[in-house]
PDB file of N, CA, C, O and CB in Angstrom:
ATOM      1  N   UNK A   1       2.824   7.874 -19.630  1.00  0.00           N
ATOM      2  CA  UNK A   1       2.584   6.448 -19.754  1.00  0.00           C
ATOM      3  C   UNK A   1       3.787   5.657 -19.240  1.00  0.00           C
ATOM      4  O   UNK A   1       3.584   4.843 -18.339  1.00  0.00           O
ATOM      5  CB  UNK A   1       2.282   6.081 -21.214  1.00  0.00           C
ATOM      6  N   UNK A   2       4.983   5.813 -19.710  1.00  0.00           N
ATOM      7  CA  UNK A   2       6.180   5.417 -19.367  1.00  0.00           C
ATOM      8  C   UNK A   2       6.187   5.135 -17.641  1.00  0.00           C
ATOM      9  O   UNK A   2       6.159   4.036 -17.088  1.00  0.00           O
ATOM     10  CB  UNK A   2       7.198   6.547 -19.910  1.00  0.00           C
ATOM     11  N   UNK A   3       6.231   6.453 -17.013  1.00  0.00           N
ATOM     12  CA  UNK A   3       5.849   6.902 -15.435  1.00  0.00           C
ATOM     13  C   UNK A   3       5.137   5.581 -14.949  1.00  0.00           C
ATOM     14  O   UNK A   3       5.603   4.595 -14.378  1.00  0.00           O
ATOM     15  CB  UNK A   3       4.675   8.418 -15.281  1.00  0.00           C
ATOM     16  N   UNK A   4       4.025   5.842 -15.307  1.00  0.00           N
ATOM     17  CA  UNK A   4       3.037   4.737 -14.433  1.00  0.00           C
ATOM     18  C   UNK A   4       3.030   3.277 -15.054  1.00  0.00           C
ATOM     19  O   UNK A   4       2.057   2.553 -14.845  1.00  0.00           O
ATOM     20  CB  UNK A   4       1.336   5.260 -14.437  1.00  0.00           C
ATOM     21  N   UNK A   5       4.079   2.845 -15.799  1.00  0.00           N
ATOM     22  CA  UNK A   5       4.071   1.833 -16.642  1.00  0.00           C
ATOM     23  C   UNK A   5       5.085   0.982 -15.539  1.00  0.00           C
ATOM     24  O   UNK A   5       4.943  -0.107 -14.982  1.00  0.00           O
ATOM     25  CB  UNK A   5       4.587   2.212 -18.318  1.00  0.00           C
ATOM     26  N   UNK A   6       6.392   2.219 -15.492  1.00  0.00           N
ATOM     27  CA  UNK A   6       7.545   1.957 -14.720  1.00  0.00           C
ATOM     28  C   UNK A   6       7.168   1.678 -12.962  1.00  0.00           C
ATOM     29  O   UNK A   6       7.656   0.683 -12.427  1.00  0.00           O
ATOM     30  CB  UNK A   6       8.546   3.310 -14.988  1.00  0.00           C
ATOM     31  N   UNK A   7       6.457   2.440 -12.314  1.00  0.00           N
ATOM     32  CA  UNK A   7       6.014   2.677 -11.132  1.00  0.00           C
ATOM     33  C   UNK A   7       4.951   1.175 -11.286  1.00  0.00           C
ATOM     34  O   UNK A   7       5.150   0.312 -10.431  1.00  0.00           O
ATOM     35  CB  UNK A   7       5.324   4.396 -10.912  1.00  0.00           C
ATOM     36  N   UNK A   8       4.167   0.975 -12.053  1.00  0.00           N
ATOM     37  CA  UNK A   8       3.552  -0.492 -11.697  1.00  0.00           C
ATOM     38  C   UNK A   8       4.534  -1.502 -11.576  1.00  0.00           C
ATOM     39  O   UNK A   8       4.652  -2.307 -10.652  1.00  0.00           O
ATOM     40  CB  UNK A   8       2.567  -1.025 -12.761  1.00  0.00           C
ATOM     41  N   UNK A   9       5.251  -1.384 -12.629  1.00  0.00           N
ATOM     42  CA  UNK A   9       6.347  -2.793 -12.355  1.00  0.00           C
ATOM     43  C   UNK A   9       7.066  -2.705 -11.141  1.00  0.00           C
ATOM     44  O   UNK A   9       7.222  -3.750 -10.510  1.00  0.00           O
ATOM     45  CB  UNK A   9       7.590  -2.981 -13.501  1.00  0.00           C
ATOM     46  N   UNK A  10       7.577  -1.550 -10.657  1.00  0.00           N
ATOM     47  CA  UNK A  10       8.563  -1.146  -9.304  1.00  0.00           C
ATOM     48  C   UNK A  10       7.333  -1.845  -8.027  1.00  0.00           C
ATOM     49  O   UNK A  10       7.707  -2.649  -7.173  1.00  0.00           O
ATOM     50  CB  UNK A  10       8.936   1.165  -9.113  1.00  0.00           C
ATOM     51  N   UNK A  11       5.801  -1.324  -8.137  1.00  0.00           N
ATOM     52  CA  UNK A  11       5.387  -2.077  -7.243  1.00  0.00           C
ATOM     53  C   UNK A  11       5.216  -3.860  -7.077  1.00  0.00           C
ATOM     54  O   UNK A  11       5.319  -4.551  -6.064  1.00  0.00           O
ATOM     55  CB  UNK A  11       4.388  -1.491  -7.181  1.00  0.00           C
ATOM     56  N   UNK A  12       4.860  -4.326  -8.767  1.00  0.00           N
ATOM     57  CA  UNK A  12       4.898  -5.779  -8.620  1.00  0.00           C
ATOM     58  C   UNK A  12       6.225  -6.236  -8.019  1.00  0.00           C
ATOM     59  O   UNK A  12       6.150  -7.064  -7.112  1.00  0.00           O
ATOM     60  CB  UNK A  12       4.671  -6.458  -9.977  1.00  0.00           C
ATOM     61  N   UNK A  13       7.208  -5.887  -8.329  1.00  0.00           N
ATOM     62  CA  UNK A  13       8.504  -6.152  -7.906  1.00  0.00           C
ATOM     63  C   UNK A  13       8.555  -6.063  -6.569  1.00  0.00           C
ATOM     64  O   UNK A  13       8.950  -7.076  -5.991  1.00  0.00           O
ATOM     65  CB  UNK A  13       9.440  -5.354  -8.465  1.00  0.00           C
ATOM     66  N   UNK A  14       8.189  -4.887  -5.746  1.00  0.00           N
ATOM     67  CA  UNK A  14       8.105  -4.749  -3.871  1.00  0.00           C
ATOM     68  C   UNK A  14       6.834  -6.252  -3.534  1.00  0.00           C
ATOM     69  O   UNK A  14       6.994  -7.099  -2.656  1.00  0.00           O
ATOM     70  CB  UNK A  14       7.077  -2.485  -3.165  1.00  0.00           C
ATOM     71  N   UNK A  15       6.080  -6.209  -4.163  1.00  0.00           N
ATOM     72  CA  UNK A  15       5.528  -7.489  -4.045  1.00  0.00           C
ATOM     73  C   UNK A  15       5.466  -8.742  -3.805  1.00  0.00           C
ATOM     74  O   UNK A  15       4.829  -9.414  -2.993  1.00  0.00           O
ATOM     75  CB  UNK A  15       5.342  -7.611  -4.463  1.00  0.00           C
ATOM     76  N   UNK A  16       6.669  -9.123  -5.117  1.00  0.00           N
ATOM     77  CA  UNK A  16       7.090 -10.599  -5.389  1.00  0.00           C
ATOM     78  C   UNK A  16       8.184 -10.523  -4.157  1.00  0.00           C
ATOM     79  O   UNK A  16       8.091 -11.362  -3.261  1.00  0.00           O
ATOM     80  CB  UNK A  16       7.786 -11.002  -7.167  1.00  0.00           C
ATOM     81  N   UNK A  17       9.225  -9.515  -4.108  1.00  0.00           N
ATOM     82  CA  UNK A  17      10.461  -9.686  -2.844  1.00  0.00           C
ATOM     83  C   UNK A  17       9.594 -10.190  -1.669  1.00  0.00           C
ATOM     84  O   UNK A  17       9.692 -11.288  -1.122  1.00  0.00           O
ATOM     85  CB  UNK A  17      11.379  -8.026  -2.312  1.00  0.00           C
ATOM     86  N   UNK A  18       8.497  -8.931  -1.297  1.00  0.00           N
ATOM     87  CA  UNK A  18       7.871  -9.363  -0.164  1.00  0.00           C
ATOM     88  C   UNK A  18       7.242 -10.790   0.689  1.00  0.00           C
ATOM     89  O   UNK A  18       7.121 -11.072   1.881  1.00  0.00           O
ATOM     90  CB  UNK A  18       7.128  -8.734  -0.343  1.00  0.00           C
ATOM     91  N   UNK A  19       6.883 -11.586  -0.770  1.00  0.00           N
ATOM     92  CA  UNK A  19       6.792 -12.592  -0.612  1.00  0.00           C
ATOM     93  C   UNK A  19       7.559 -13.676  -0.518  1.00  0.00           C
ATOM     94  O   UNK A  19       7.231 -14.860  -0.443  1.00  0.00           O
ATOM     95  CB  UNK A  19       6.281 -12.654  -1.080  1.00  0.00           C
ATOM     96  N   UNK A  20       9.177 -12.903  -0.532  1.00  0.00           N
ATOM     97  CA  UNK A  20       9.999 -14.045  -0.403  1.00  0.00           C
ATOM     98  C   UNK A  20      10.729 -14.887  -1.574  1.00  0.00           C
ATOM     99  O   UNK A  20      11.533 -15.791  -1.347  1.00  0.00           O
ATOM    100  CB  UNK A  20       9.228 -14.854   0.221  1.00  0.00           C
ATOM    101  N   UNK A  21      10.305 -14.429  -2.947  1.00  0.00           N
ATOM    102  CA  UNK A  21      10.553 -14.706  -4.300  1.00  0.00           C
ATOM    103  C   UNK A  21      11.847 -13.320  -4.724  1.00  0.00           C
ATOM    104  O   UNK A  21      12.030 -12.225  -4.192  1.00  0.00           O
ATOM    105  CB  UNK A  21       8.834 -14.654  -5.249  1.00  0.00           C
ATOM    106  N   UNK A  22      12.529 -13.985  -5.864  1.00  0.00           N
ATOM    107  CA  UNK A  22      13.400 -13.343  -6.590  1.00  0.00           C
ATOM    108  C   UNK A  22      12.780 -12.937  -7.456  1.00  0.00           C
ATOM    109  O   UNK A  22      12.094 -13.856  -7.905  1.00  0.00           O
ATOM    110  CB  UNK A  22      14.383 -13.900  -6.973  1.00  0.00           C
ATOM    111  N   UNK A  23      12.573 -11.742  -8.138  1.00  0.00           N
ATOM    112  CA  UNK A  23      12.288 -11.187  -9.385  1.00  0.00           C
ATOM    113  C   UNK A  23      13.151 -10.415  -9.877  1.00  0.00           C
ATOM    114  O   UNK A  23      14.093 -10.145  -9.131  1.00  0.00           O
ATOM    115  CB  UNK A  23      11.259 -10.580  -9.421  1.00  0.00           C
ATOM    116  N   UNK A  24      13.143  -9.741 -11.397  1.00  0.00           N
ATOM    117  CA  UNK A  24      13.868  -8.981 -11.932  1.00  0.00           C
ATOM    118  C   UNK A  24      13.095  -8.291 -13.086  1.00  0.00           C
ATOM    119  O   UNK A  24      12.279  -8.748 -13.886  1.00  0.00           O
ATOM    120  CB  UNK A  24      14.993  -9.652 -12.246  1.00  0.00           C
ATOM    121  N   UNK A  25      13.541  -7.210 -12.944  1.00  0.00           N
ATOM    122  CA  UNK A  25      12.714  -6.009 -13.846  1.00  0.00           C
ATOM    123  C   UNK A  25      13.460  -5.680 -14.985  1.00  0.00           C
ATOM    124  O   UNK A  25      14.549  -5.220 -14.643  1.00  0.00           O
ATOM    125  CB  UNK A  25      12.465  -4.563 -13.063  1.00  0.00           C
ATOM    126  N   UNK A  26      13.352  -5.717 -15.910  1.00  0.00           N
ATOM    127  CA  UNK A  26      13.788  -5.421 -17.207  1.00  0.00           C
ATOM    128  C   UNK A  26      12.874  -4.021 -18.212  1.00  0.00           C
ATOM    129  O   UNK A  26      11.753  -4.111 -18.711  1.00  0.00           O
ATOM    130  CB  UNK A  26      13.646  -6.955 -17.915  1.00  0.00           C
ATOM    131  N   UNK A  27      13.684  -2.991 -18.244  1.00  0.00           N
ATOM    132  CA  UNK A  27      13.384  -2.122 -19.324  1.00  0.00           C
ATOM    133  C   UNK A  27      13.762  -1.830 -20.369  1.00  0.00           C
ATOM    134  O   UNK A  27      14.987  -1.787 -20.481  1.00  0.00           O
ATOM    135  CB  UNK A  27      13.356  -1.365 -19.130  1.00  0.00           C
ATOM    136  N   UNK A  28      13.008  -1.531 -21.481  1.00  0.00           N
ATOM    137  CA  UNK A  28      13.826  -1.800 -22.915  1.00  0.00           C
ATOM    138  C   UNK A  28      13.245  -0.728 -23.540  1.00  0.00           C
ATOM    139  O   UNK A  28      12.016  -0.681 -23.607  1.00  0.00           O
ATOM    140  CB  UNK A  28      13.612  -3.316 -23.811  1.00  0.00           C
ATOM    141  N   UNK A  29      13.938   0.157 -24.019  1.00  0.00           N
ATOM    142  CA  UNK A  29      13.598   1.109 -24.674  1.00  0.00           C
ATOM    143  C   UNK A  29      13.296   0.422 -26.618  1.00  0.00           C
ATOM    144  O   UNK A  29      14.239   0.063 -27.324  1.00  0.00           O
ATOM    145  CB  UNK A  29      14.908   2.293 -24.298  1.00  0.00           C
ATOM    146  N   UNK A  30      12.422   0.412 -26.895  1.00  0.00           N
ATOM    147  CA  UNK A  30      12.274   0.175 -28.198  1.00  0.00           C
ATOM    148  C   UNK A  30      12.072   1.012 -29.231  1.00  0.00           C
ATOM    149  O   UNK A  30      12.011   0.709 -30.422  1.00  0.00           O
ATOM    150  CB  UNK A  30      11.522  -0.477 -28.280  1.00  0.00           C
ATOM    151  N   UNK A  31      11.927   2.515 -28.533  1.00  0.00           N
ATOM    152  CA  UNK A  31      11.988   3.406 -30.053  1.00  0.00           C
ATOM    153  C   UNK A  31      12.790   3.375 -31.277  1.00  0.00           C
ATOM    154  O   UNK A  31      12.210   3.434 -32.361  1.00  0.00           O
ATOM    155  CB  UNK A  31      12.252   4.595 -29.837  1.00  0.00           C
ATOM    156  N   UNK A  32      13.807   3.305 -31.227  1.00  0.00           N
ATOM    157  CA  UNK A  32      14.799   2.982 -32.258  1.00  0.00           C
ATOM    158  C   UNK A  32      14.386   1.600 -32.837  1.00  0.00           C
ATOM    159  O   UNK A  32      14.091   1.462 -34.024  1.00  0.00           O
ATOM    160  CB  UNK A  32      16.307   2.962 -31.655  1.00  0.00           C
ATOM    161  N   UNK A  33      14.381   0.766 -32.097  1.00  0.00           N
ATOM    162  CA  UNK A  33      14.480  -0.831 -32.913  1.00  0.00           C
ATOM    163  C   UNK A  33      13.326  -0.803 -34.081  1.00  0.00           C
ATOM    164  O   UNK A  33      12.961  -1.803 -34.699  1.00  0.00           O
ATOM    165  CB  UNK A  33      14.061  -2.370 -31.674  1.00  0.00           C
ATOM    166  N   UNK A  34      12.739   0.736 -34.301  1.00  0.00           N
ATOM    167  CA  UNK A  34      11.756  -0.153 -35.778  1.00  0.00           C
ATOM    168  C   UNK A  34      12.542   1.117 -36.839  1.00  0.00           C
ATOM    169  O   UNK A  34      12.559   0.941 -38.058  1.00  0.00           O
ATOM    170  CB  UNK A  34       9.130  -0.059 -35.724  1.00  0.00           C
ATOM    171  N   UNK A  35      13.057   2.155 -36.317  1.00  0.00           N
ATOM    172  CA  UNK A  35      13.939   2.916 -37.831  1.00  0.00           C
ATOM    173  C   UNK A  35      14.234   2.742 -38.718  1.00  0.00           C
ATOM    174  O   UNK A  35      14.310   3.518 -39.671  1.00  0.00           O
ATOM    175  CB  UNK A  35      14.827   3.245 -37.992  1.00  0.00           C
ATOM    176  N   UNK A  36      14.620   1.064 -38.604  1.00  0.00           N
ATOM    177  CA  UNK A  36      15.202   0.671 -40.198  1.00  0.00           C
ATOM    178  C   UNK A  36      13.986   0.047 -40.427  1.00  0.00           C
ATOM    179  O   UNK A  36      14.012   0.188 -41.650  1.00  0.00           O
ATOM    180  CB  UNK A  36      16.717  -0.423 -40.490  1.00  0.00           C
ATOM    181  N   UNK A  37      13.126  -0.428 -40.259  1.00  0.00           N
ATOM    182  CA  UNK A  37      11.631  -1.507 -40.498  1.00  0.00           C
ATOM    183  C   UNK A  37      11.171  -0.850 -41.542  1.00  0.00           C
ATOM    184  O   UNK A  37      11.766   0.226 -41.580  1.00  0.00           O
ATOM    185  CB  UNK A  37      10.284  -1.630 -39.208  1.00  0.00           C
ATOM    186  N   UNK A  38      10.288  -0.956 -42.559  1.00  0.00           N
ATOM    187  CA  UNK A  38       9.426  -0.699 -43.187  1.00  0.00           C
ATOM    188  C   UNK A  38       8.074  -0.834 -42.884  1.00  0.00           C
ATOM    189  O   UNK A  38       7.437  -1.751 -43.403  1.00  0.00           O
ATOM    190  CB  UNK A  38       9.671  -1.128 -43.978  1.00  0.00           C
ATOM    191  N   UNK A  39       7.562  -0.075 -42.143  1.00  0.00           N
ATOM    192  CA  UNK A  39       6.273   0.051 -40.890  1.00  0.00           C
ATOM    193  C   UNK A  39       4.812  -0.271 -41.741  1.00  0.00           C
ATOM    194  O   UNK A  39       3.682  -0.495 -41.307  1.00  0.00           O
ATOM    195  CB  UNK A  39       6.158   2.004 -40.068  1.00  0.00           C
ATOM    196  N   UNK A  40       5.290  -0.201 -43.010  1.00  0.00           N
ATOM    197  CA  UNK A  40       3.817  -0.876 -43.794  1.00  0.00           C
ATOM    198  C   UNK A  40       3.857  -2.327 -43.679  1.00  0.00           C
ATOM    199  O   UNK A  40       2.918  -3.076 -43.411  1.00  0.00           O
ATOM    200  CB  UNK A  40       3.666  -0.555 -45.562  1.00  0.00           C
ATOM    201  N   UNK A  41       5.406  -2.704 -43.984  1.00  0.00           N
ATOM    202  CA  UNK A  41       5.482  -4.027 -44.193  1.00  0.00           C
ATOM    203  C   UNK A  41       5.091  -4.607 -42.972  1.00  0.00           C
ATOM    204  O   UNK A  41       4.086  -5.293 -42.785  1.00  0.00           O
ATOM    205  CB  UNK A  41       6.749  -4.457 -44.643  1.00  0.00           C
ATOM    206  N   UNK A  42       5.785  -4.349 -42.312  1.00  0.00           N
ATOM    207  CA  UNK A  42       5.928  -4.731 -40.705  1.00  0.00           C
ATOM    208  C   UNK A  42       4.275  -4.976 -39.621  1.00  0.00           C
ATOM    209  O   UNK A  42       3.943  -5.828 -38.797  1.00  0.00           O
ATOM    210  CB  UNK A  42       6.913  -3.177 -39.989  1.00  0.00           C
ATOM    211  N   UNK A  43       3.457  -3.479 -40.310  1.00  0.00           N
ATOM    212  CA  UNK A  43       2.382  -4.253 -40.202  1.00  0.00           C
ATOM    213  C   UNK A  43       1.084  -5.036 -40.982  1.00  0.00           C
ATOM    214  O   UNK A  43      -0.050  -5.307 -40.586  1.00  0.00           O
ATOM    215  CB  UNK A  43       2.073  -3.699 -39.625  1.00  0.00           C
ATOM    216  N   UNK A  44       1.727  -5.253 -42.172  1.00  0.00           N
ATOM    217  CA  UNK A  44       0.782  -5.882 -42.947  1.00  0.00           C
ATOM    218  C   UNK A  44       1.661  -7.841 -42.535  1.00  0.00           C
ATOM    219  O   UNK A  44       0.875  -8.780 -42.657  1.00  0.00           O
ATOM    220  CB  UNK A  44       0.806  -5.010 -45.011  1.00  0.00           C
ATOM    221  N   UNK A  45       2.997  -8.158 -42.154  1.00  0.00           N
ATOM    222  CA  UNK A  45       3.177  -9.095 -41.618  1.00  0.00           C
ATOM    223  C   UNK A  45       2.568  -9.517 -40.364  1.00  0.00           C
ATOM    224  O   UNK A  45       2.302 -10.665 -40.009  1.00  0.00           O
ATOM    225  CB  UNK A  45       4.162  -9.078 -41.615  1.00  0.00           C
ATOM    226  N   UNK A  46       2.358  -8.245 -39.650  1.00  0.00           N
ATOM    227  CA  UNK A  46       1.876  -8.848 -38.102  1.00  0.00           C
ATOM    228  C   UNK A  46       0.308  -8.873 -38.078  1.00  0.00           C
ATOM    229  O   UNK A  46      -0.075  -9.050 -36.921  1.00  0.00           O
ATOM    230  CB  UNK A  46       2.435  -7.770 -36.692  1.00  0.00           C
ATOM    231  N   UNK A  47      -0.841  -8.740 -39.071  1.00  0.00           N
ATOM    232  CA  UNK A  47      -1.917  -8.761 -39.660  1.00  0.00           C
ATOM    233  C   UNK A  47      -2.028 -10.552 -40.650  1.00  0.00           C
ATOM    234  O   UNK A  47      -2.652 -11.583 -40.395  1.00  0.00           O
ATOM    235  CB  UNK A  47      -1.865  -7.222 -40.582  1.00  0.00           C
ATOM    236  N   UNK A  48      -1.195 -10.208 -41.657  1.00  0.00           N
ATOM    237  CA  UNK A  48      -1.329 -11.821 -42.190  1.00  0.00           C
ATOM    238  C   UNK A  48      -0.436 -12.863 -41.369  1.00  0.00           C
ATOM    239  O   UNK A  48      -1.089 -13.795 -40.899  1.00  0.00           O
ATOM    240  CB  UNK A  48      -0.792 -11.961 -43.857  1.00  0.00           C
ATOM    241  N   UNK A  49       0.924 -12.876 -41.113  1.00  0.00           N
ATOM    242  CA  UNK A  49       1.496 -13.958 -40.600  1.00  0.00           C
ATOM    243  C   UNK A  49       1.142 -14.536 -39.229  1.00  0.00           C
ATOM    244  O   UNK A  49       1.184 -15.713 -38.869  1.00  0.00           O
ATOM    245  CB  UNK A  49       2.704 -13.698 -40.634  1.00  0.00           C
ATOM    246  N   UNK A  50       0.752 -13.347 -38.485  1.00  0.00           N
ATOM    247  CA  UNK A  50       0.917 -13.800 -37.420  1.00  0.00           C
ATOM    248  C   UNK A  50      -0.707 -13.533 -36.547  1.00  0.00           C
ATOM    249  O   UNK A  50      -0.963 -14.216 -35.555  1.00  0.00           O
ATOM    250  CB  UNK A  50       2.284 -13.109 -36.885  1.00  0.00           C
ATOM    251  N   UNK A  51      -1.600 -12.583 -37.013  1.00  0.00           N
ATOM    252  CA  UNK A  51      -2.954 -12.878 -36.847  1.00  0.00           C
ATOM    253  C   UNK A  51      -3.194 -11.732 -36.184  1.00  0.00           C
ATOM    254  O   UNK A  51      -4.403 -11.624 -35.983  1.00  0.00           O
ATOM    255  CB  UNK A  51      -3.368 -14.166 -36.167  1.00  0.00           C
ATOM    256  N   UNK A  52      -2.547 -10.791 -35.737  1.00  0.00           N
ATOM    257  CA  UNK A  52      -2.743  -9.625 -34.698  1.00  0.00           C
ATOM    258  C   UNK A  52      -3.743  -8.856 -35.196  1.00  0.00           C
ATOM    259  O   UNK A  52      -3.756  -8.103 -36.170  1.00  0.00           O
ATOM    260  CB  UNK A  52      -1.511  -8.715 -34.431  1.00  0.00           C
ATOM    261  N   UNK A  53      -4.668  -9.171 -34.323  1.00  0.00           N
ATOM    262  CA  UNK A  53      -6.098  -8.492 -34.222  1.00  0.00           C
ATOM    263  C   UNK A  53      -5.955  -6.517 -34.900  1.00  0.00           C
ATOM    264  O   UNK A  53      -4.943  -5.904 -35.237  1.00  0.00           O
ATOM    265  CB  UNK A  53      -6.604  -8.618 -32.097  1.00  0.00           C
ATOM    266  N   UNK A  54      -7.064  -6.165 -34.872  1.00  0.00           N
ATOM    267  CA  UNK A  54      -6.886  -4.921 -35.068  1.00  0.00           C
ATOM    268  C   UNK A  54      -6.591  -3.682 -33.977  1.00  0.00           C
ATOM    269  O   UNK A  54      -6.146  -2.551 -34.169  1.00  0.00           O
ATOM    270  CB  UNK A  54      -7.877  -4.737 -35.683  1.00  0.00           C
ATOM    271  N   UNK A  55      -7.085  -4.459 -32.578  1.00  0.00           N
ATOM    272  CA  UNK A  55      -6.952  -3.692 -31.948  1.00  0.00           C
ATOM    273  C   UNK A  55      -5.210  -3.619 -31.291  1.00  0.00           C
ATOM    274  O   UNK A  55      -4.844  -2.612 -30.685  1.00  0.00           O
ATOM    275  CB  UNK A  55      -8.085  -3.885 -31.172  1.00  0.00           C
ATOM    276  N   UNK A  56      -4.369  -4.676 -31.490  1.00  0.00           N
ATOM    277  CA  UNK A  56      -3.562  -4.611 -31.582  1.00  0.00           C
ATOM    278  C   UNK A  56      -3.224  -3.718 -32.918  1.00  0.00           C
ATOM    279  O   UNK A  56      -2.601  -2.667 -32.765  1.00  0.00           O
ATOM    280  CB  UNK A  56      -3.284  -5.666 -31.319  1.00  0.00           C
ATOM    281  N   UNK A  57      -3.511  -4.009 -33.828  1.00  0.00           N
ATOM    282  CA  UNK A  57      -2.331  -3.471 -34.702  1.00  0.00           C
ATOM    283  C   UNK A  57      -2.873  -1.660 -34.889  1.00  0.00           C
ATOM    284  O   UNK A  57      -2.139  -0.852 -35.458  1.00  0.00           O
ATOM    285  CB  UNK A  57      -2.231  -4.550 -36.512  1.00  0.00           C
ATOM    286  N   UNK A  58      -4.196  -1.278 -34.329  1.00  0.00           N
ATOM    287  CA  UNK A  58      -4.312   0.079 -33.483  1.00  0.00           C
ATOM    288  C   UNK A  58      -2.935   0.355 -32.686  1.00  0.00           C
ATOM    289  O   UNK A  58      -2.244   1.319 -33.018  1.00  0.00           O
ATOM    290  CB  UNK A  58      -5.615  -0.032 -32.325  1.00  0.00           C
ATOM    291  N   UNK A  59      -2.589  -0.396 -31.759  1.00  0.00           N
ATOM    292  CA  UNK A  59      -1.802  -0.007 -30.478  1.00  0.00           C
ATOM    293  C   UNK A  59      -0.276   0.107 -31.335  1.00  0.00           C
ATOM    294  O   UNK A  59       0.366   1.151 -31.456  1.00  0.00           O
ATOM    295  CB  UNK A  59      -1.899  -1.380 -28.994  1.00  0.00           C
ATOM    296  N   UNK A  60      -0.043  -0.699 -31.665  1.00  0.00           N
ATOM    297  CA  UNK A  60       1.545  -0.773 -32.593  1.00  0.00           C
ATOM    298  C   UNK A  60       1.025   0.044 -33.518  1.00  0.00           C
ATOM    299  O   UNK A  60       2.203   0.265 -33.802  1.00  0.00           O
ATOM    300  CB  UNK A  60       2.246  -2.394 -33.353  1.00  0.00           C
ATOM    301  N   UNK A  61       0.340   0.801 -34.369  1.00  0.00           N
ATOM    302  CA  UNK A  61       0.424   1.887 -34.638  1.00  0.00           C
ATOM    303  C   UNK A  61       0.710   3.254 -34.240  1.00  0.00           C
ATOM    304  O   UNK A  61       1.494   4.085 -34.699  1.00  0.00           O
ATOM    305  CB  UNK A  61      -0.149   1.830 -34.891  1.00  0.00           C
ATOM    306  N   UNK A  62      -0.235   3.292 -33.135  1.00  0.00           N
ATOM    307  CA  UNK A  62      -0.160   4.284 -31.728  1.00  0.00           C
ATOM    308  C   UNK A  62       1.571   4.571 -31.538  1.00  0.00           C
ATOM    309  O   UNK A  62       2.253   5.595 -31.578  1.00  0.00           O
ATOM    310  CB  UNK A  62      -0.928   3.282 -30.042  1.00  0.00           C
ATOM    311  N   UNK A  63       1.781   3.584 -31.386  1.00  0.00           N
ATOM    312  CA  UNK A  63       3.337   3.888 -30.260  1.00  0.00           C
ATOM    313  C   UNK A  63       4.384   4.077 -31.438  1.00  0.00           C
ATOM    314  O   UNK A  63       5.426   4.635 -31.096  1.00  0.00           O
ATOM    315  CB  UNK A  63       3.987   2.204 -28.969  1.00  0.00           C
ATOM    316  N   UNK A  64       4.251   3.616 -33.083  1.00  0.00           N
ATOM    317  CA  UNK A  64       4.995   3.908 -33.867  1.00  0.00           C
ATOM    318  C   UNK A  64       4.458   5.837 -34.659  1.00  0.00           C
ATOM    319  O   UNK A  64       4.876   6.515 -35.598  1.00  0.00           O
ATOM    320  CB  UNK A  64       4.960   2.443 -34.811  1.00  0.00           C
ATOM    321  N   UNK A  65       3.582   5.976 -33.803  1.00  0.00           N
ATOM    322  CA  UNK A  65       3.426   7.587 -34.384  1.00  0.00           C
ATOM    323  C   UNK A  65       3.478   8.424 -33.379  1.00  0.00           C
ATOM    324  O   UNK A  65       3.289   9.638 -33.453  1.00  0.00           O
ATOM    325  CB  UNK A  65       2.083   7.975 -35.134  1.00  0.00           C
ATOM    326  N   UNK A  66       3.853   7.509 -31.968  1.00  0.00           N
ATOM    327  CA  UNK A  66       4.543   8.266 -30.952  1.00  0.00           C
ATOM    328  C   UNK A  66       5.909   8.572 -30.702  1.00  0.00           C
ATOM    329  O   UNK A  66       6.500   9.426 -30.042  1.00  0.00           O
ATOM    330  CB  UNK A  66       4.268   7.823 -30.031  1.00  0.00           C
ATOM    331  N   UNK A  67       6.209   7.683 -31.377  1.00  0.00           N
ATOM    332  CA  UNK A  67       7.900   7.577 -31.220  1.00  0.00           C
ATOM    333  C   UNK A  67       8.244   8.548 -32.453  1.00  0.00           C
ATOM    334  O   UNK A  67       9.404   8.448 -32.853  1.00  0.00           O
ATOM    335  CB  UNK A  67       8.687   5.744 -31.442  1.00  0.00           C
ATOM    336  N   UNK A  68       7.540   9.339 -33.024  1.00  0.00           N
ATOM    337  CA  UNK A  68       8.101  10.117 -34.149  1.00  0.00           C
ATOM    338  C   UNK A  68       8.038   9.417 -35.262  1.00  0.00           C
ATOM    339  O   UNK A  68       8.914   9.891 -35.985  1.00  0.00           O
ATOM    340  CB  UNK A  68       9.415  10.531 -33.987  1.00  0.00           C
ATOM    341  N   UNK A  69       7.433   8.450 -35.885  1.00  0.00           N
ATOM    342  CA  UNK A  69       7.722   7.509 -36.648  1.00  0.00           C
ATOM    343  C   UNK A  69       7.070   7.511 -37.542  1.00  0.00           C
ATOM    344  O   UNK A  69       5.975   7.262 -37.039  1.00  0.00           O
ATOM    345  CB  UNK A  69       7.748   6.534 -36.240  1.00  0.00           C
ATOM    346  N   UNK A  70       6.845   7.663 -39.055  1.00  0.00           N
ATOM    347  CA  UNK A  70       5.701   7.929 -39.928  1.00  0.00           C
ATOM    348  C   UNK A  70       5.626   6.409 -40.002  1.00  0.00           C
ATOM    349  O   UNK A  70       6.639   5.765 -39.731  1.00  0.00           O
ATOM    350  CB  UNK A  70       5.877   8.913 -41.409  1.00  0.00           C
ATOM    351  N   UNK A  71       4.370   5.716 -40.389  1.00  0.00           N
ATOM    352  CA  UNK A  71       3.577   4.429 -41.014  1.00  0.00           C
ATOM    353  C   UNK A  71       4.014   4.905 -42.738  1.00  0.00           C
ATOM    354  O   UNK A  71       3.634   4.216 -43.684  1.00  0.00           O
ATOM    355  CB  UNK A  71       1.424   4.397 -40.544  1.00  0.00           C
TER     356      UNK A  71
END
């Protein structure tokens, strides 16, 4: 996922230059940034405060039990 995540942005980027525009690509590794979180809390906030559908809070589940991460 990473691979073809990275390789799409590398092409939007040959893109935007091509056209004569400045762009800049930014990668951020976020596995670590939820270790200290409390991943119940974290998503029972992004459910009430902030409205994130289920199929979102599917996906931020997904990637927090990919990263090694128990819920």
């Amino acid at each position: 996922m990473t691979a073809s995540a990275t390789q799409d942005g590398h092409n939007d980027m040959i893109g935007v230059v091509d056209q004569g525009h400045v762009g800049a690509f930014l990668l951020l590794d976020l596995s670590a940034a939820f270790d200290t979180v409390d991943h119940s809390i974290l998503m029972d906030v992004l459910r009430r405060r902030f409205g994130v559908d289920l199929s979102a809070l599917s996906w931020v589940a997904a990637f927090l039990s990919a990263t090694g991460v128990s819920l």
